[in-house]
N, C-alpha and C positions, 0 to 999 in steps of 0.2 A: 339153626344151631340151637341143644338144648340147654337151658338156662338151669345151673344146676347148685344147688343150695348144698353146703356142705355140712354135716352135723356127728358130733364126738361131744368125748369127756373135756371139761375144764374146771371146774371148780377141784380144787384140793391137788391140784397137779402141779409140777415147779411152770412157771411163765404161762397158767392156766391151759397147758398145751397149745401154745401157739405156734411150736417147730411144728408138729403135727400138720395143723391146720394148713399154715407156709405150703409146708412141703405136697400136699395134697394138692391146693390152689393151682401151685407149679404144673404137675404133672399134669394137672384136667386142662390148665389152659396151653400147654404147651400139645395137646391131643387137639385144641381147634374151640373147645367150650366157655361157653361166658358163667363165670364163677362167682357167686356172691359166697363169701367168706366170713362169718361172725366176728373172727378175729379181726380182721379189718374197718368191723362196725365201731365208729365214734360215742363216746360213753352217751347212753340216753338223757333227754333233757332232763327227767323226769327226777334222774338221781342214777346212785351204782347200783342197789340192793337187787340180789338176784331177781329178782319178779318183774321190775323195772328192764332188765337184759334181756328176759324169756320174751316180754312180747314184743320191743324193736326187734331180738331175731325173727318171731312169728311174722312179723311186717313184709320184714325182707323176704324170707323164706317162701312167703305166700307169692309170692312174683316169680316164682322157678316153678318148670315143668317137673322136673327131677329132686330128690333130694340121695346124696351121697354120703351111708356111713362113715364113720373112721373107724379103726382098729378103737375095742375099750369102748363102743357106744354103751354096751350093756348097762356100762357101771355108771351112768349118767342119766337123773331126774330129768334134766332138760331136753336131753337127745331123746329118753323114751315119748316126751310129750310132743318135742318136733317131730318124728315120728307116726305117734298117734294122730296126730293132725292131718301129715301128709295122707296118709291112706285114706281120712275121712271125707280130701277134699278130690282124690284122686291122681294124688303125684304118683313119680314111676319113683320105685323101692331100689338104690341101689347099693351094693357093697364096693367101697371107694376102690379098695385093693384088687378085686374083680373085676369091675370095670376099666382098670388100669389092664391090666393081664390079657383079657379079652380083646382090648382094643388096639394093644401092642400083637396079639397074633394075628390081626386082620392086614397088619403094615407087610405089606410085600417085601422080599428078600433081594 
């Protein structure tokens, strides 16, 4: 099963986009996949200040084969750097919405 990290916008958004995130979770683990979820990450020891959030996600994220945009990644600092990460270290590139669509046409009628 692949381990799939999920990455979008949060900062500046109402509830930091966390329906988003939910709702994402939902759909990848109800398709069969183990989902590590930001939103669901416990506020870092270290403190809240963004920077302090960027690299518990990088933590997590680093543990997933996969990483899955959200709708609105563009507009997000942290999502471009999880991103640039992923490719550096050789994660699979996915678009959440896509991979939802795709994997719903594979389910037999």
């Amino acid at each position: 099963m692949k381990r799939i990290y999920i990455s979008g916008p949060m900062t500046g958004l109402p509830g930091l986009n966390h329906a988003a995130f939910h709702f994402g979770t939902n759909q990848l683990r109800a398709l069969g996949y183990e989902v590590v979820n930001p939103a669901e990450t416990p506020v870092p020891s270290e403190g809240d200040e963004w920077h302090h959030w960027l690299k518990a996600d990088l933590i997590q994220m680093l543990t997933c084969d996969t990483i899955a945009l959200l709708p609105g990644w563009e507009a997000s600092k942290g999502a471009h750097l999880e991103l640039h990460v992923a490719h550096r270290v050789g994660m699979t590139v996915v678009d959440i919405e896509k991979l939802h669509r795709d994997e719903l046409e594979q389910v037999p009628a």
